[in-house]
C-alpha positions as CSV (number, residue, x, y, z in Angstrom):
1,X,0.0,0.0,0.0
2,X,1.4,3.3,-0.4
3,X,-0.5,5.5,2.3
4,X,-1.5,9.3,1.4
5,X,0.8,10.9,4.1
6,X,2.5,9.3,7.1
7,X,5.3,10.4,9.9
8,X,8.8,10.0,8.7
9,X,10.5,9.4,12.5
10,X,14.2,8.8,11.8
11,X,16.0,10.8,13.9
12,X,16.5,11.5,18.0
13,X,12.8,10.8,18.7
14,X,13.2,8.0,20.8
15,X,16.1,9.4,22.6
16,X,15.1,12.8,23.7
17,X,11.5,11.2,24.9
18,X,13.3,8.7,26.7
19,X,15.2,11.7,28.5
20,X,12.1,13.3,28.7
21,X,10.7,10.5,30.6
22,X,13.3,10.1,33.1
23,X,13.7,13.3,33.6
24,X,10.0,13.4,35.0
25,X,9.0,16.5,33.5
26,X,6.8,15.1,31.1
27,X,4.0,18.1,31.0
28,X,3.6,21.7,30.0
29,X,5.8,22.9,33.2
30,X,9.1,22.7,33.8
31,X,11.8,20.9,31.9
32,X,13.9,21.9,28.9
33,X,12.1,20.4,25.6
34,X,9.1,22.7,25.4
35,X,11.4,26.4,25.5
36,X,13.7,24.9,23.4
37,X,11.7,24.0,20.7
38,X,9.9,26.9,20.3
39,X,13.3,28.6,20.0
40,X,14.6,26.6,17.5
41,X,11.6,26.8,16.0
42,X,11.6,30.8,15.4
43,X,15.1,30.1,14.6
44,X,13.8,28.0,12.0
45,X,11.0,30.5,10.4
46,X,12.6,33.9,11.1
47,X,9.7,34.6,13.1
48,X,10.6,36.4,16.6
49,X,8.3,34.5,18.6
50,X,6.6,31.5,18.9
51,X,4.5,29.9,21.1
52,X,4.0,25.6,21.4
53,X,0.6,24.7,22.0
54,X,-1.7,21.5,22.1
55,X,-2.7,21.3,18.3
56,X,-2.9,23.3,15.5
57,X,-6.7,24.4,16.1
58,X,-5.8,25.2,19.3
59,X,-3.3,28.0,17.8
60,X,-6.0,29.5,15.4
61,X,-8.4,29.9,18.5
62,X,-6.0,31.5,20.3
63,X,-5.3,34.1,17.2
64,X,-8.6,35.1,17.7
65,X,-8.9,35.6,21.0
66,X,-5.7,36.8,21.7
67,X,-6.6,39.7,19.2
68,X,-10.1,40.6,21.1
69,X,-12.5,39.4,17.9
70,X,-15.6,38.0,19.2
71,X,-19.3,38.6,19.1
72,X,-20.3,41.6,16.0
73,X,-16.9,41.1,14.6
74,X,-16.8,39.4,11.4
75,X,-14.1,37.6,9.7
76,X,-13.2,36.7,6.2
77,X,-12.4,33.3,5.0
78,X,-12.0,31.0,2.5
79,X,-14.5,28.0,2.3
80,X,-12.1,25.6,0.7
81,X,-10.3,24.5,3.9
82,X,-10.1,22.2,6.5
83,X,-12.7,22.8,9.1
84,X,-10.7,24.0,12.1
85,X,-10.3,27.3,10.0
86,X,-13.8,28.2,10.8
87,X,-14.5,26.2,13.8
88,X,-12.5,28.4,15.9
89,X,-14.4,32.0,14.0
90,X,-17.4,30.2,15.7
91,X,-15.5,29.6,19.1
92,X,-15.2,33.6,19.7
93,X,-19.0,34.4,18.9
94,X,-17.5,35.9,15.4
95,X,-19.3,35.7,12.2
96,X,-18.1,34.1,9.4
97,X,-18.0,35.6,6.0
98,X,-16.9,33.3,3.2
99,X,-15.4,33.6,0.0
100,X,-14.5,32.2,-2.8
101,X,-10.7,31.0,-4.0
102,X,-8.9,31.6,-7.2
103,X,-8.3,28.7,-9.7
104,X,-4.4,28.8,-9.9
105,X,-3.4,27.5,-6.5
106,X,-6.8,27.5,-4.7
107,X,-6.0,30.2,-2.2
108,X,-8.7,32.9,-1.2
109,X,-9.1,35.2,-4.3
110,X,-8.1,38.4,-3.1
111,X,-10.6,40.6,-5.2
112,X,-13.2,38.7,-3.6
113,X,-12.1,40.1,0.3
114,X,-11.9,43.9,-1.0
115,X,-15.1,43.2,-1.9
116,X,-16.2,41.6,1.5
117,X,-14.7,43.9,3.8
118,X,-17.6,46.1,6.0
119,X,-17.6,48.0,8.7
120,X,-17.7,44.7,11.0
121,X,-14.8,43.2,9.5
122,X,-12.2,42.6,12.4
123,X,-9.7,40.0,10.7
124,X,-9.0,37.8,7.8
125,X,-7.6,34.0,8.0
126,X,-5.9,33.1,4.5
127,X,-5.5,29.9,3.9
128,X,-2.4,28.5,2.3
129,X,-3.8,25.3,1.0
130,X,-1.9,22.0,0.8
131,X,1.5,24.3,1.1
132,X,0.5,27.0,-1.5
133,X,1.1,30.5,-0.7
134,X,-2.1,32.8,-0.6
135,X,-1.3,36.4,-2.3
136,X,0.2,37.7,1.1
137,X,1.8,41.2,-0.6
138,X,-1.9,42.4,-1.3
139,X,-3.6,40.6,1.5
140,X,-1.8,43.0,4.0
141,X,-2.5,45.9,2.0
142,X,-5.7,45.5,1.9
143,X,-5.5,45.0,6.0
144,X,-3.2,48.2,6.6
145,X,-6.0,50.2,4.3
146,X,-9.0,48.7,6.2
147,X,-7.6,48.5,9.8
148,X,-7.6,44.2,9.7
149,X,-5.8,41.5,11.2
150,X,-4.4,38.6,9.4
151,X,-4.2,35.6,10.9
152,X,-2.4,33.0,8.8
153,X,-3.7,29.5,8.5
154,X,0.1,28.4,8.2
155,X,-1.0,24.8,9.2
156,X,-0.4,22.9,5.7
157,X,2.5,25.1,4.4
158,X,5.8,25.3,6.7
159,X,8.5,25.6,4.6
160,X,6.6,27.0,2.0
161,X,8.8,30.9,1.5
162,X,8.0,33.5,-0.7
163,X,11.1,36.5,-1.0
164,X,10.7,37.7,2.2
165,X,9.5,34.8,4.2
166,X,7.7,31.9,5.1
167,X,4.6,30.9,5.1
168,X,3.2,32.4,8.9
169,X,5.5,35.3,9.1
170,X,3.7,37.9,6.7
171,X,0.4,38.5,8.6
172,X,0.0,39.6,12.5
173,X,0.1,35.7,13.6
174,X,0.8,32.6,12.1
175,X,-0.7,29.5,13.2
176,X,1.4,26.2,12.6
177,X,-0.1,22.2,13.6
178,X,1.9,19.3,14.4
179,X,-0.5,16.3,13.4
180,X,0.9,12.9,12.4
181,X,0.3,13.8,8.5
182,X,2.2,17.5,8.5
183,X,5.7,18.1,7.3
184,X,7.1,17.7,10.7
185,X,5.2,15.7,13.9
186,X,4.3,16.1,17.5
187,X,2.0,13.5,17.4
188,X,-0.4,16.0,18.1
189,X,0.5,19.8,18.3
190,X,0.7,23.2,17.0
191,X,2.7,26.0,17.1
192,X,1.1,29.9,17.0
193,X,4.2,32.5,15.7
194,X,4.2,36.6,15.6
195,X,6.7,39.4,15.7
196,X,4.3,41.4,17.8
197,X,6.1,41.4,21.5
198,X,2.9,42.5,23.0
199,X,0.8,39.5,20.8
200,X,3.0,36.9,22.2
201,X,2.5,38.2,25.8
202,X,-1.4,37.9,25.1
203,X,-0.9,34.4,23.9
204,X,1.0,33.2,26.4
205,X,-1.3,34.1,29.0
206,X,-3.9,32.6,27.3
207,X,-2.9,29.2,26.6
208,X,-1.8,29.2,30.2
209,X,-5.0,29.3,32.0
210,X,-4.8,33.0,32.4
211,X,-2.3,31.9,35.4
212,X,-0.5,34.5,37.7
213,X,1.5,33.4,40.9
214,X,1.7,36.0,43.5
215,X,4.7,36.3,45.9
216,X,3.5,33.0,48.4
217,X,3.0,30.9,45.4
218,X,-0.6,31.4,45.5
219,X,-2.3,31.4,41.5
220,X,-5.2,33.4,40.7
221,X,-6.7,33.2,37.4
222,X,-8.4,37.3,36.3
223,X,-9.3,36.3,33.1
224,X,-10.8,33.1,31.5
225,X,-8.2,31.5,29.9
226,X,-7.5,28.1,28.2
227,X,-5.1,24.7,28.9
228,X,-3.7,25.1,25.4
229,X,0.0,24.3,26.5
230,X,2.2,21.5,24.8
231,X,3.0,19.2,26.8
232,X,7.6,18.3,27.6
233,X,7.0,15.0,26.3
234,X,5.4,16.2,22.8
235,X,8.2,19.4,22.5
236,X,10.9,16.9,23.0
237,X,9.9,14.8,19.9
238,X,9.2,17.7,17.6
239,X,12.9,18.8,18.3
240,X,13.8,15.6,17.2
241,X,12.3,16.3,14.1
242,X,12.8,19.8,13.9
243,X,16.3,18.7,13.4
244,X,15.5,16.9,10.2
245,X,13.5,19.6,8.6
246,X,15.5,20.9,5.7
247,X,16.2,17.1,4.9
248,X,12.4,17.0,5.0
249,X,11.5,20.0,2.8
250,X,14.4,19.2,0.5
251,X,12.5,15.8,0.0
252,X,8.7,17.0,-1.1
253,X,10.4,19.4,-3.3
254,X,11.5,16.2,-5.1
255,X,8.8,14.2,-4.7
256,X,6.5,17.2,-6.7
257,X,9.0,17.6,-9.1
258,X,9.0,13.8,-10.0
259,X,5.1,14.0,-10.2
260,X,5.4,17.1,-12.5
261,X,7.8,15.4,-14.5
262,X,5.9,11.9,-14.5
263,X,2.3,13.5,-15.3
264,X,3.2,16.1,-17.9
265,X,1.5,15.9,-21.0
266,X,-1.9,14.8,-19.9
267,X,-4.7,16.4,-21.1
268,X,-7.2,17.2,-18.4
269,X,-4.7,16.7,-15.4
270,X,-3.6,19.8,-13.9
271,X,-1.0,21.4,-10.8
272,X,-1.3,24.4,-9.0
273,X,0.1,27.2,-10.4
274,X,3.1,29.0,-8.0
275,X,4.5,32.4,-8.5
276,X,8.3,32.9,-9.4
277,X,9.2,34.4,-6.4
278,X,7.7,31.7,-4.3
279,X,9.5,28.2,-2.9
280,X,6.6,25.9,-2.5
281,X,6.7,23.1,0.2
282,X,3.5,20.9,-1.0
283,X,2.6,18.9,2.2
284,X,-0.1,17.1,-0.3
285,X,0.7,17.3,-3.8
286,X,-2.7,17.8,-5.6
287,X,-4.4,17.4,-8.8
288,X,-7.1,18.4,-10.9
289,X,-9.0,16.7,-13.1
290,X,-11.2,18.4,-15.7
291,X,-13.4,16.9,-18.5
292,X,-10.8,16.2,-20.7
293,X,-9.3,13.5,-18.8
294,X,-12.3,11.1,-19.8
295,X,-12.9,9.7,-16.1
296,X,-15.3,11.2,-13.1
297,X,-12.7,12.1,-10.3
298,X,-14.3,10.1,-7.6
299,X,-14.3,7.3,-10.1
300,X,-10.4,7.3,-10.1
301,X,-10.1,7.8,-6.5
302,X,-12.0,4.6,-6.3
303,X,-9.8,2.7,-8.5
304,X,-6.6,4.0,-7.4
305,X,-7.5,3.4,-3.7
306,X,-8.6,-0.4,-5.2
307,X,-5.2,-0.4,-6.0
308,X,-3.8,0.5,-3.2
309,X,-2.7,3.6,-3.8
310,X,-4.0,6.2,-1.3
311,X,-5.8,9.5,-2.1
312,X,-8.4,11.7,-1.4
313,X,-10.5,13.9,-3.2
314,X,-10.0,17.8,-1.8
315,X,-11.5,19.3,1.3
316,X,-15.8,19.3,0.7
317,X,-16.6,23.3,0.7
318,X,-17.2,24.0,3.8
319,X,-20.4,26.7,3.1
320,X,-22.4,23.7,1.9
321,X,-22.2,22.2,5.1
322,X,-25.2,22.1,7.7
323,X,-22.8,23.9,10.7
324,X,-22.2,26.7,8.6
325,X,-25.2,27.2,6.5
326,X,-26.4,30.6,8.1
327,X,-23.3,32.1,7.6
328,X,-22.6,34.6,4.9
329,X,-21.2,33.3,1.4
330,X,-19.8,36.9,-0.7
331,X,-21.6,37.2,-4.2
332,X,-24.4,34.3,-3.2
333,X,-21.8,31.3,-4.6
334,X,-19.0,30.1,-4.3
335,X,-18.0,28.8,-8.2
336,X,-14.4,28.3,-8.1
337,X,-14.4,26.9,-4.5
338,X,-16.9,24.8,-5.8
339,X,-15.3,23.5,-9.0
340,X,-11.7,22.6,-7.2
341,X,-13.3,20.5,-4.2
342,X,-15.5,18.3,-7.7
343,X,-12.1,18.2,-9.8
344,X,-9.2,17.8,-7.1
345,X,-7.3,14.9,-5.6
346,X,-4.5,14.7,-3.2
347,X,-1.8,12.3,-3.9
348,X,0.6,10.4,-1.7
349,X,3.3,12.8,-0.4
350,X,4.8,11.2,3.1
351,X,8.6,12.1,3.1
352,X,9.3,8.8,3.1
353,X,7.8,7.8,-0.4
354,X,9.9,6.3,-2.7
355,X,10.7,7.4,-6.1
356,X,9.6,3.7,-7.4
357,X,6.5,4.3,-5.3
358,X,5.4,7.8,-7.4
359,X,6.4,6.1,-10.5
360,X,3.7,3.4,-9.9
361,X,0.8,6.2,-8.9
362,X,1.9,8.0,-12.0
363,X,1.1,5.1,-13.9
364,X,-2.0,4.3,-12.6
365,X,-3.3,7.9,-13.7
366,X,-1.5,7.5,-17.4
367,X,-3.4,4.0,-17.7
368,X,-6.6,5.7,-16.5
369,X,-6.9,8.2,-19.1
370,X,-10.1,7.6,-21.6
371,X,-9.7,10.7,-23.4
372,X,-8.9,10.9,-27.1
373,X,-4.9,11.1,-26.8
374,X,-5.3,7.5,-25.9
C-alpha cells in the first residue's frame, strides 16, 4: 500500500523522549524540551516569537482571542479548507463571511475580500492550502488600508517561502499544527508565531490558564483562559524532528517535481500554479481533473485506492455544510471553490515515499486516461 501521508520518525525521537521520561518533566511545566523547541523553531522561520501549544486548532483559536475578535466582529475566510479554519471563527462568537478561492493555487481570491470587507470586518484567515502560498503582498495591503488583522492559516505550508519569508510570518500571527500527516510531527501539536512582543505576551497568557503566581505561590486566574499548552514529552519529539527539517523540505520538493515530470502531458490533469518568487513546500501534492481527462474524479479515486494507492479527493466546501449554512457566502456562490473540491485529488506525499512508489501512482493515472490522446 502506499498511504497518502505518514510520519517520517528517523531521527532522535526515541532518545530525547526517553530523557524526557526520566527526567519526570513530562508536562507543559518545567523541563527543557518545550522552551527549546519553540526557539529553535523561530530560529527556523525567522519569526521572533513562537509559542508551542496542544494542536494546530488550538493556535487558530488563540489568534482570535488573543486579538479581542468575538461577538459583532466578522471575519473573512476561505470555504475551501479544512474545518478547524472556521470552527474556531465560531468559538469567539464571530461571524463568518466566506469567499470564494482563485483557480491557480486555490487560495482565497483576493478581489473577492476587497469586496467583503464592511464596517464589522475585524480579521482575515488566508488559507495557504496543501503548502500553496495565498497572495500575502496584497492581503496586507488591503488590511493596513481597512484597519484588519491577518491571521495566517500556516497549518499545511511550513517551509513554504516567498522572497521575504515563510509561510506564517507575513500576517499579524501565524498559526502552525503538528498532526501525524504534517511536514514535521508532535503526534499531536501546533505551534502559533508573531513578531508582535505585545501578541505573544497575550498568547501566552492565554494558553496558560490566564495563570498568575503571587509572591506566596498562590495562582489566581483574572481572566478566563485556556489549557492550550504542549506538553515536555510532545516538544521533545518535535525537536527531534525539527532537526531533520531541511532534509524534510528538501525531500517533497523532489517528490513534486518527479510527479510534475511523471504526469506532464496529460490532457485534463492539472498542478497548482506557484508564482516565481515563491519556494513551495506541498505537504499534499494535488491534482485536478477536468473533463478532458475522460474519467469522473471520484471514479479514479476509487480505483486507485482499489489499487492501493491512497488518495483523497480535496476538502468538501465548507459553506455547503449544515454547521455553517447561516453564515454569509460573498456574491451568493462560491464557483471556483466549488469547481476545485468536484475536480481535485491529493496524492501520496509522506517524506518517506519512494521514487519507485510515485512512478507506480503515475502510472496508474497515465493507464486511466479515456480521453482521445489514448
Amino acid at each position: 500500500m502506499v498511504p497518502l501521508c505518514i510520519p517520517e520518525i528517523s531521527g532522535n525521537e526515541v532518545d530525547y523522549v526517553k530523557e524526557c521520561i526520566e527526567s519526570g518533566w513530562v508536562s507543559s511545566t518545567g523541563g527543557e524540551y518545550l522552551n527549546k523547541f519553540e526557539e529553535e523553531f523561530s530560529r527556523f522561520t525567522g519569526i521572533k516569537y513562537s509559542n508551542a501549544v496542544i494542536n494546530g486548532t488550538a493556535a487558530l483559536h488563540l489568534a482570535l482571542a488573543a486579538l479581542n475578535v468575538g461577538e459583532g466582529d466578522e471575519v473573512i475566510v476561505p470555504s475551501l479548507t479544512f474545518i478547524s479554519t472556521v470552527n474556531v471563527i465560531k468559538y469567539v462568537g464571530a461571524k463568518v463571511i466566506f469567499v470564494d478561492v482563485n483557480l491557480e493555487n486555490y487560495t482565497i481570491d483576493t478581489k473577492e475580500i476587497e469586496k467583503a470587507v464592511s464596517e464589522r470586518t475585524k480579521a482575515i484567515i488566508p488559507v495557504h492550502l496543501y503548502g500553496n502560498l495565498a497572495d500575502m503582498d496584497k492581503i496586507m495591503e488591503i488590511a493596513h488600508k481597512n484597519n484588519l488583522y491577518v491571521i495566517e492559516d500556516a497549518t499545511e505550508a511550513l517551509g513554504s517561502k516567498k522572497r521575504r519569508g515563510m509561510a506564517g510570518g507575513f500576517g499579524h500571527i501565524g498559526c502552525y499544527s503538528f498532526n501525524g500527516n504534517k511536514l514535521m510531527t508532535t503526534g499531536a501539536g501546533g505551534m502559533i508565531c508573531t513578531n508582535d512582543e505585545k501578541i505573544n505576551e497575550r498568547i501566552d497568557y492565554l494558553k496558560n490558564q490566564t495563570k498568575t503566581v503571587l509572591e506566596n505561590g498562590s495562582i489566581v486566574h483574572n481572566e478566563i483562559g485556556f489549557n492550550y499548552r504542549m506538553p515536555n514529552i510532545l516538544a521533545a519529539f518535535g525537536l527531534a524532528q525539527l532537526e531533520q527539517l531541511d532534509k524534510f523540505i528538501l525531500r517533497k520538493k523532489e517528490i513534486t517535481t518527479l510527479y510534475k515530470k511523471e504526469l506532464s502531458g496529460i490532457l485534463g490533469l492539472g498542478f497548482p500554479k506557484s508564482k516565481c518568487d515563491e519556494d513551495i513546500c506541498q505537504w499534499l501534492n494535488c491534482i485536478e481533473i477536468s473533463e478532458e481527462y475522460g474519467v469522473n474524479r471520484d471514479e479514479l479515486i476509487k480505483h486507485m485506492n482499489n489499487e492501493k494507492v491512497i488518495c483523497r479527493p480535496f476538502f468538501y466546501p465548507l459553506h455547503k455544510m449544515e454547521a455553517f449554512s447561516g453564515e454569509k457566502v460573498m456574491s451568493g456562490e462560491l464557483i471556483n471553490t466549488e469547481l476545485c473540491s468536484a475536480r481535485g485529488i491529493n496524492l501520496p506525499s509522506s517524506v518517506g515515499i519512494t521514487d519507485e512508489e510515485i512512478v507506480r501512482v503515475c502510472s496508474i493515472l497515465k493507464n486511466s486516461v479515456k480521453n482521445s490522446q489514448h
